[in-house]
C-alpha positions in Angstrom: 94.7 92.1 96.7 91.5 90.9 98.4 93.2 89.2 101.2 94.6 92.8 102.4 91.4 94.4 102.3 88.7 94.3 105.2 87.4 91.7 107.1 90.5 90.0 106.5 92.5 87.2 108.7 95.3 89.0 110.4 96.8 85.5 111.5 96.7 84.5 107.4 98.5 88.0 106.6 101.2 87.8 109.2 101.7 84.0 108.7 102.1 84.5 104.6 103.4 87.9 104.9 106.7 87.4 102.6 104.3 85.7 100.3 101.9 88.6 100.3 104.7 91.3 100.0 106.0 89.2 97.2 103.0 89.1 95.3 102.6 92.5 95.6 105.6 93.4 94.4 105.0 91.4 91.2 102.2 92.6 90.1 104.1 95.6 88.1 101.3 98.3 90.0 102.7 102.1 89.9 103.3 103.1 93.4 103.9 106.5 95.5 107.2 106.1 97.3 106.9 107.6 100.9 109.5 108.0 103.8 107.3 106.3 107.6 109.3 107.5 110.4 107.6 104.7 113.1 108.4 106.2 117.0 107.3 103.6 119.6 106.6 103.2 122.7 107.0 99.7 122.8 107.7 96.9 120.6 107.1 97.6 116.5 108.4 95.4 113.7 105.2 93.0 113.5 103.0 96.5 113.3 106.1 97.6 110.2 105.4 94.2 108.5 101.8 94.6 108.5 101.9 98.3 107.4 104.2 97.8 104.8 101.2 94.8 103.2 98.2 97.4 103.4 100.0 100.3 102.4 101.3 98.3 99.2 97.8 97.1 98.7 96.5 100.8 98.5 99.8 101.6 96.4 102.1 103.3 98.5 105.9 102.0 98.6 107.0 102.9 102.3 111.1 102.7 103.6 110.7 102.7 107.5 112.7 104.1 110.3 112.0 102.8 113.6 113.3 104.5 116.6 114.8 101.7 119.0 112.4 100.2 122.0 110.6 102.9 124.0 113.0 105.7 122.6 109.9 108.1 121.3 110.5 110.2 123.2 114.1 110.9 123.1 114.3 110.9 119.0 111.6 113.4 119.4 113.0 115.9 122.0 116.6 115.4 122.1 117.3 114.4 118.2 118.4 111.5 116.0 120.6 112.2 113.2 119.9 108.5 111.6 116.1 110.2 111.7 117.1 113.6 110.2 118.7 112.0 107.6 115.6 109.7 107.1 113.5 113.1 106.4 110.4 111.5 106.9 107.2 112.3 105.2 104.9 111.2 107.4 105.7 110.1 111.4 103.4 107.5 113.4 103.9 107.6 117.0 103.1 104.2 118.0 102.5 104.7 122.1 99.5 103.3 124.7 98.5 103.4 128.0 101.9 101.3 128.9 103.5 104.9 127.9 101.0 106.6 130.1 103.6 106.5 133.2 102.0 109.3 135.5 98.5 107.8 136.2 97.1 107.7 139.6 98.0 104.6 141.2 95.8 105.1 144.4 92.0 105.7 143.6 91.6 108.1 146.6 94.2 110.6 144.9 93.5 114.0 145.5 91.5 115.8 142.5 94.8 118.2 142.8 97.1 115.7 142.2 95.4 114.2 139.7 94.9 117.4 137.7 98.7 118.0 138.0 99.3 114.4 136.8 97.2 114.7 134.0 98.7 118.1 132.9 102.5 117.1 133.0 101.2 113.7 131.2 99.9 115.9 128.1 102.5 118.3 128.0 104.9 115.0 127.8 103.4 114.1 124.6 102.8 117.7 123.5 106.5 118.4 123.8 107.1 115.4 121.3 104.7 116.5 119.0 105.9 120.0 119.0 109.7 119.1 118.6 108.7 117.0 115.5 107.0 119.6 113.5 109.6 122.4 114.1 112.0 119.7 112.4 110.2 117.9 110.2 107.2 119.9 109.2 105.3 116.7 108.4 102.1 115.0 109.2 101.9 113.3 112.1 99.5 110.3 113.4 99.2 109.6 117.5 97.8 106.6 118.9 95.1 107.7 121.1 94.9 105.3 124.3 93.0 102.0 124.9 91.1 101.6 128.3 93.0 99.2 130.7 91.8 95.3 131.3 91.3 95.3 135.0 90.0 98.0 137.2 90.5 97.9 140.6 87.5 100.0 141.7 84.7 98.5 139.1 82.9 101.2 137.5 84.1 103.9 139.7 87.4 103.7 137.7 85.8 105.3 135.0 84.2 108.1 136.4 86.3 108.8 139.8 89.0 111.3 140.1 91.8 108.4 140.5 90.5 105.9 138.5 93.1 104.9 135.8 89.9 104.4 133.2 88.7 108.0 133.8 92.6 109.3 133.4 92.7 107.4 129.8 89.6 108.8 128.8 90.5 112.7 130.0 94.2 112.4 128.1 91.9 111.0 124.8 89.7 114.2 125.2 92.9 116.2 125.3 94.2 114.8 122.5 91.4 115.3 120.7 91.3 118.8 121.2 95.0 119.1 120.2 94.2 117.2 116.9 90.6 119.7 116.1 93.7 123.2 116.7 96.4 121.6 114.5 97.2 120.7 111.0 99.2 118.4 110.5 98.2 116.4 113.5 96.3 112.8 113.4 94.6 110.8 115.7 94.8 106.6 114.9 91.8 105.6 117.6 93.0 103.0 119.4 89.9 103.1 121.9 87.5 102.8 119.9 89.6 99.8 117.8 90.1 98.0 121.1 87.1 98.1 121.8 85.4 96.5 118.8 88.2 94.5 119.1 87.5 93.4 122.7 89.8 94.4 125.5 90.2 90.8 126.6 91.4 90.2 122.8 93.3 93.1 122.3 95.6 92.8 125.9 97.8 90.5 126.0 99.8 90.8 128.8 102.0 87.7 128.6 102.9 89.0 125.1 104.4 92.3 127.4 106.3 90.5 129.7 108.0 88.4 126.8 108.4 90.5 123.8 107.0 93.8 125.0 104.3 94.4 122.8 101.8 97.0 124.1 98.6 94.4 122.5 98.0 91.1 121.1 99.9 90.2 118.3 96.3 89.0 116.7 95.5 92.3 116.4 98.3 94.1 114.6 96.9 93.8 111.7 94.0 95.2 112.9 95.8 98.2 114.2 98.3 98.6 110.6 95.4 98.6 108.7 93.7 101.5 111.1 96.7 103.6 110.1 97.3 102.4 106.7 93.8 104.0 106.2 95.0 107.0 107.5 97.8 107.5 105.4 96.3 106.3 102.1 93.7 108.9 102.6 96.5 112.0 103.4 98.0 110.6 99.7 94.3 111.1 97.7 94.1 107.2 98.2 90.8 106.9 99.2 87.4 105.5 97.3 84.9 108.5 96.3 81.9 106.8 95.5 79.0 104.1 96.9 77.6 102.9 94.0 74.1 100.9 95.3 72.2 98.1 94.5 68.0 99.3 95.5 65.7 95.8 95.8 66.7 94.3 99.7 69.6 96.5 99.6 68.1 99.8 100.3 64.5 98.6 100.9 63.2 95.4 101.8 61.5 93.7 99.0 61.7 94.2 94.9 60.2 97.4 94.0 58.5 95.8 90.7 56.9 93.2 92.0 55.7 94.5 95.3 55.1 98.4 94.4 56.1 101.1 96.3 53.0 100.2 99.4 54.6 96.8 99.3 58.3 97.6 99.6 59.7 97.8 103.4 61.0 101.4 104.9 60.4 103.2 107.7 59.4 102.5 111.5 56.5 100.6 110.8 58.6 97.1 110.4 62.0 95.8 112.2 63.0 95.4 108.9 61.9 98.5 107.3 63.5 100.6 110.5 67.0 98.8 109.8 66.8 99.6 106.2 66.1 103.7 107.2 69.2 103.6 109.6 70.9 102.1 106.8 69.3 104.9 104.3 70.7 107.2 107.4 74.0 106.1 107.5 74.5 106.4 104.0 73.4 109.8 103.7 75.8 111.1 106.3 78.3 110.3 104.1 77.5 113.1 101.8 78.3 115.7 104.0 82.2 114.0 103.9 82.3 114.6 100.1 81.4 110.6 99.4 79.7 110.5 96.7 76.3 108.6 96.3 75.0 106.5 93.0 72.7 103.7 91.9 73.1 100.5 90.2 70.1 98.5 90.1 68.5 96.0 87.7 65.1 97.7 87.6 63.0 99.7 85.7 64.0 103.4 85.9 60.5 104.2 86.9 60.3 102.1 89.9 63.5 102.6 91.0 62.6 106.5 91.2 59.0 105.4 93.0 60.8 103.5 95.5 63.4 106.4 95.9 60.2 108.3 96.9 58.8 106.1 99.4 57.1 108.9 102.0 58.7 107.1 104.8 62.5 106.7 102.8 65.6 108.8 103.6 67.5 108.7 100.5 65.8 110.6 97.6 66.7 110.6 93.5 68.4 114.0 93.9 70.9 112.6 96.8 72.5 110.5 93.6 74.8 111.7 91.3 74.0 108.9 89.5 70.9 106.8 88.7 71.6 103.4 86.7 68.4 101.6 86.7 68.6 99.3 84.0 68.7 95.5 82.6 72.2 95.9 81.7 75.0 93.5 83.3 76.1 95.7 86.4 79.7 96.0 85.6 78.9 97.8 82.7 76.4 100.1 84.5 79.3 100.6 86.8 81.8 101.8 84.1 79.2 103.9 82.5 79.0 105.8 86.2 82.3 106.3 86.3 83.0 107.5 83.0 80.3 110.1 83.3 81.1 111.0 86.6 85.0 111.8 85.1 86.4 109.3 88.0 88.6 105.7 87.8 86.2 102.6 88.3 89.0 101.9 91.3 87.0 105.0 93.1 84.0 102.9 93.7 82.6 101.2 96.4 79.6 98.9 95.0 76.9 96.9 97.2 74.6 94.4 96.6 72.6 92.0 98.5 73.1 89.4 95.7 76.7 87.7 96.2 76.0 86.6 92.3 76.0 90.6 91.1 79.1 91.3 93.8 81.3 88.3 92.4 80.4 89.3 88.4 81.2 93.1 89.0 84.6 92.1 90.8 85.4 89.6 87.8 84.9 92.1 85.7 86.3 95.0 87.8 88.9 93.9 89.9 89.3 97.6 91.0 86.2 98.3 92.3 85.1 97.0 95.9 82.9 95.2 96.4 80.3 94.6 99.8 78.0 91.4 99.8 75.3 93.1 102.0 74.1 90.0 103.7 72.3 91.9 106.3 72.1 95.8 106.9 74.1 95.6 110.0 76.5 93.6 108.2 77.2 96.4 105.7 77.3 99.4 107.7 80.1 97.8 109.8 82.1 96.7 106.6 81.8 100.2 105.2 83.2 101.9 108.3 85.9 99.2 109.4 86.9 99.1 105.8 88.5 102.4 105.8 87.5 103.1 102.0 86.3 106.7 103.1 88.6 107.9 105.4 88.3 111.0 106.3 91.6 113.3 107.4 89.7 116.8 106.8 86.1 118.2 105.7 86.0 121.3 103.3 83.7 123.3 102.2 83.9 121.9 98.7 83.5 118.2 100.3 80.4 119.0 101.8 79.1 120.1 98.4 80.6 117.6 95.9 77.5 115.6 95.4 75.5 118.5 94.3 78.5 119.5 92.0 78.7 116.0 90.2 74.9 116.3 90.3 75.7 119.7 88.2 77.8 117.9 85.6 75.2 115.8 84.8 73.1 119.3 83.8 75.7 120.2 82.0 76.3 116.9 80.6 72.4 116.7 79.1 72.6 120.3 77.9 75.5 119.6 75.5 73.6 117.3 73.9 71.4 120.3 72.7 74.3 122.2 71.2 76.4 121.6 67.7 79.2 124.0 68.4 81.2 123.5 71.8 82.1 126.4 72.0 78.6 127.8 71.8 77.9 125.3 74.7 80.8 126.6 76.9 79.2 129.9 76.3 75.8 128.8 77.5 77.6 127.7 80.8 78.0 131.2 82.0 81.3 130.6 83.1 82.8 132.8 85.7 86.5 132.0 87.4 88.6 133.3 90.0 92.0 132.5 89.7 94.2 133.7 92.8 97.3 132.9 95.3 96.7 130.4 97.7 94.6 132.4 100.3 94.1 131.5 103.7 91.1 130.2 103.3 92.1 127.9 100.1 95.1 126.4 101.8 93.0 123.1 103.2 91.3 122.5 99.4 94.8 123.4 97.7 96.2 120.5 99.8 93.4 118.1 99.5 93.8 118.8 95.8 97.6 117.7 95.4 97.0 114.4 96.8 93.7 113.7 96.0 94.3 114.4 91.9 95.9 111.8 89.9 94.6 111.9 85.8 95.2 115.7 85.0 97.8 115.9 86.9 101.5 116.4 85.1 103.9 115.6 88.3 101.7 113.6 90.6 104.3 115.9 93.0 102.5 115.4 96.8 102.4 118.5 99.4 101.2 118.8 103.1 99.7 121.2 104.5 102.6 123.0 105.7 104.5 123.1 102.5 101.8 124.5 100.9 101.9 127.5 103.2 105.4 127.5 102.8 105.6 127.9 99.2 102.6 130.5 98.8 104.9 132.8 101.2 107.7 132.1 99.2 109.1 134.8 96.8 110.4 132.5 95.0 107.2 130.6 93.6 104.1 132.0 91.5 101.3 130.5 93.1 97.9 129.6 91.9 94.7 128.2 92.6 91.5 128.4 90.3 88.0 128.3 90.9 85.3 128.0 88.9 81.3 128.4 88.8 78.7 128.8 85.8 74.7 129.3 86.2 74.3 125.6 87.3 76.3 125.7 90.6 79.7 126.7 92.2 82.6 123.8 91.4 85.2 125.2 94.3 89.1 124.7 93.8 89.5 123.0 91.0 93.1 124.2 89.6 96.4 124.5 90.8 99.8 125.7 89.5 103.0 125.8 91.6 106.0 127.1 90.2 109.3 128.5 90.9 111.5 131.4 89.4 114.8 130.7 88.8 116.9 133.7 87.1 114.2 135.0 84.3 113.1 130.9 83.8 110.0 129.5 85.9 109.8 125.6 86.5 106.9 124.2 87.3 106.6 121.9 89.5 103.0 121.0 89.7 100.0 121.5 87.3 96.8 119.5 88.2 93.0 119.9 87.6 89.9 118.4 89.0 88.5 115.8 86.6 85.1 117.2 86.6 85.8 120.2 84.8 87.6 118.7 82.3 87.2 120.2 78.5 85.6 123.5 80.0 89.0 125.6 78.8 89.8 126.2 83.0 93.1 125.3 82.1 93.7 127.9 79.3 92.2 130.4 81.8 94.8 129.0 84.4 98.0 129.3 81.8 96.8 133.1 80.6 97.2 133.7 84.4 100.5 132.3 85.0 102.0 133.9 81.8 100.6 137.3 83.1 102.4 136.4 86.4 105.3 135.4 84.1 105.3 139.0 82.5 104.9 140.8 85.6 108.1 139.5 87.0 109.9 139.5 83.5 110.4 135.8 83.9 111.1 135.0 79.8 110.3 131.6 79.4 108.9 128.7 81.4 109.7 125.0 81.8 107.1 122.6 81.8 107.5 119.0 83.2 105.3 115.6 82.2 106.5 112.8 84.6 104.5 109.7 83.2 102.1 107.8 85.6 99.9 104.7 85.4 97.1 107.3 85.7 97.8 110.3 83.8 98.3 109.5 80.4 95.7 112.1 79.3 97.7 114.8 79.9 100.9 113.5 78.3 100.5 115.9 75.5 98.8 118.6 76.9 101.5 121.5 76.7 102.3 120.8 73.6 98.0 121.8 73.3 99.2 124.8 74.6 101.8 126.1 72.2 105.0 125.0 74.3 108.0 123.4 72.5 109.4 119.8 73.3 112.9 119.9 74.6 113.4 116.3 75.6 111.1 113.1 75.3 112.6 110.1 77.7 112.1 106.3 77.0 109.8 105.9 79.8 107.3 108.8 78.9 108.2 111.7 80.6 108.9 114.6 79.1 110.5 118.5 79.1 108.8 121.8 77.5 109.3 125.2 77.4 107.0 127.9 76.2 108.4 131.7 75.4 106.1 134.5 77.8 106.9 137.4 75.1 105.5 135.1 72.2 102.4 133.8 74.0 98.5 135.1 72.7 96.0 134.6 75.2 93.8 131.6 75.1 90.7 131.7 76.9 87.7 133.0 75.0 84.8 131.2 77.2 85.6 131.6 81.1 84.9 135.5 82.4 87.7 136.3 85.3 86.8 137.9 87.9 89.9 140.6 88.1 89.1 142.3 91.2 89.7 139.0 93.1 93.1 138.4 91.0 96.2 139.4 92.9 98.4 141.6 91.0 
């Protein structure tokens, strides 16, 4: 629903927000279901109401708990049973510098005091955050603190030892550090909203004294949507590719018409330096795992020559894909995405022409769309709308552009082959298929919330039950990864499941779409029935649970040999495939066995 997605009108929203919740609710979309445990610090339903929109917009069905007024602290540290019987999956402490009740009040304080003020402050909050994961063991998201709206002491309150400002901005560098040395653990930046908010809008301190809300109900929304980003992105929710118009969009000026001397980029020109910062800001992006692509109306040849420009940022091998054509841009768009192996709803396409940007969200309601109307304009769009929030980096992010870059190798060298399976060969394909290691444990998450299309229960995990069940005796873990001679794909494959008598279930199967029909999943099933046989487990269960998004995978174990048990009316199914019975199946992949766990 546009209306939910940034810049939006938070007054509209909260004045039509049955309407909106309504509409969304009608629209038949397949949602996760997920258990919000809100703890407060002040004042909450108007920031539940807004939540609740966004997080239906970006297709996540919440039921909230919310602790009663100012009782964080308690539900935390001393218990709730109406909470442990909530189980929640995720818990947003909702606190600000009201909550902040040990700051100096006297800007001559002692450095001492101050210290010791600050130190029993953060161990407050540490002690809730503790408490919460030894009985929950689930992600949770802390308001950082906003800076206060008067200062008695003018600047010196930010910088002196008893100036309230400076004991805001010490407790956000604490929390910081907590957040860098813990799973699990989230920061929602209220500063930095605030303050592209304005502090003069976002305090409201009449709106305290009445109805004890810690900001301005304008910006609720503002602050929902901040954490509805969050939590979309924990739950794989977020985009994974710019797709990018080229004439006035990444240069100034149309490539054909004014040649690559004539287009603007660089320092030379206010305009040209605005359009490198932009070229800049884009780029950084990569190293998050965002992928990059073009969709231009151009002549491939001058859309390459203006990727080229000497004094340019952005060069043709940044892309993962280059669509520089005189087709209608939708279609350009789809084409991207189906070679790419993603949804068209992963895309995030801009275009200085609000005629291209209204025709490819007519025809792609999915895809989001930014009217670049200056550069300025769309670098502030991109990073206030959320669409690439990041919760963690990995190692596999930071290459992901050069491993869709890969596919499109691989993609052009099929062409030269008859036989597949002669082209698999030709790959080189090497695998290592292993427990979750240590080091895999970040990826193996990122993995179960991030894949949706080949992906037979959709089941979610944090962090901390993924460590859990890789110690667990009872569950054969696995993860895959896969390279061949044009680069190194990283994770790519996980299997979780759990022994029961001489029976395994499993409970999750999922692959990354860009390996798709390279035979890593036979690889990953002549694992798990060597697992099987090494623990005399006899027969496993397999389990399709039907999803808007996975319908490719509805048959695959019956591709691999198992029998159907039971087929429901709506889709999903049971199998079950016998270990003693079972002939290995992958003739293309070479396993590395010295890195396989026995």
């Amino acid at each position: 629903m546009k209306e939910l997605y940034f810049p939006f009108d938070g007054k509209l929203i909260m004045r039509r927000r049955k309407a909106l919740k309504k509409q969304l609710l009608s629209d038949g979309s397949a949602r996760i279901k997920k258990r919000i445990a809100i703890l407060g610090g002040s004042t909450t339903d108007d920031v539940v109401t807004a939540l609740d929109l966004f997080l239906l917009n970006f297709g996540i069905e919440a039921q909230f708990y919310q602790s009663e007024y100012n009782k964080f602290y308690e539900d935390a540290v001393f218990g709730s049973q109406e909470l442990d019987n909530f189980k929640p999956d995720i818990i947003y402490i909702h606190t600000t510098s009201r909550n902040l009740t040990l700051m100096p009040d006297n800007a001559a304080e002692s450095p001492d005091n101050v210290q010791q003020r600050l130190d029993e402050q953060f161990n407050t909050f540490k002690q809730v955050w503790i408490s919460l994961v030894q009985r929950f063991s689930c992600p949770i998201i802390q308001n950082n603190f906003e800076l206060p709206l008067f200062r008695r002491t003018g600047s010196y309150d930010g910088w002196g030892y008893g100036g309230q400002a400076a004991f805001i901005s010490r407790m956000n560098v604490l929390l910081s550090d907590y957040a860098r040395h813990n799973n699990g653990f989230y920061i929602n930046d209220i500063n930095y909203l605030s303050s592209v908010c304005g502090l003069t809008n976002w305090h409201d301190p009449e709106a305290w004294y009445l109805y004890k809300y810690a900001m301005s109900t304008a910006v609720i929304p503002d602050l929902a949507y901040s954490v509805a980003c969050i939590i979309k992105s924990l739950f794989g929710k977020n985009q994974k590719v710019i797709d990018l118009d080229l004439d006035n969009t990444l240069w100034g000026g149309v490539i054909g018409d004014d040649g690559q001397e004539g287009i603007e980029i660089g320092p030379e020109t206010a305009v040209g330096q605005s359009y490198s910062e932009f070229q800049t800001f884009l780029k950084g992006y990569k190293s998050c795992g965002v992928i990059l692509a073009v969709c231009s109306k151009n002549d491939e040849e001058n859309a390459l020559l203006g990727l080229q420009h000497p004094s340019g940022v952005l060069r043709p091998d940044d892309f993962a894909s280059i669509k520089a054509n005189w087709e209608p841009k939708d279609r350009n768009i789809a084409d991207s995405a189906a070679e790419l192996n993603l949804l068209p709803e992963s895309f995030v396409f801009i275009d200085d022409n609000p005629a291209e940007c209204a025709i490819a969200e007519g025809q792609l309601p999915e895809v989001k769309t930014i009217h670049l109307e200056t550069v300025d304009d769309a670098m502030y769009k991109l990073s206030r709308g959320g669409y690439f929030e990041v919760t963690s980096i990995s190692e596999d992010d930071a290459k992901r552009a050069e491993m869709y870059a890969a596919n499109a190798k691989r993609a052009a060298q099929q062409k030269s082959f008859a036989d597949y399976t002669e082209y698999l060969l030709s790959l080189e394909m090497r695998a290592e298929i292993c427990g979750f290691k240590p080091v895999y444990i970040g990826r193996v998450t990122q993995l179960t919330n991030k894949s949706n299309q080949f992906n037979l229960t959709t089941r979610r995990y944090t962090e901390s039950e993924i460590r859990t069940v890789s110690e667990s005796p009872e569950h054969i873990c696995l993860c895959g990864r896969l390279a061949d001679k044009f680069g190194d794909n990283g994770i790519v494959s996980v299997v979780i499941g759990r022994c029961e008598g001489d029976t395994l279930h499993i409970e999750l199967w999922l692959m990354s779409c860009r390996v798709l029909k390279r035979d890593m999943e036979l690889a990953m099933l002549d694992e798990l029935v060597r697992r099987c046989r090494e623990k005399d487990i006899k027969k496993i269960i397999g389990y399709y649970y039907k999803t808007a998004k996975n319908n490719m995978v509805a048959e695959l174990y019956r591709s691999f040999g198992f029998d159907l048990c039971e087929k429901k009316e709506n889709g999903d199914s049971i199998w079950s495939l016998s270990t003693d019975q079972y002939e290995y199946k992958n003739k293309v992949i070479e396993i590395e066995r010295s890195s396989v766990e026995i």
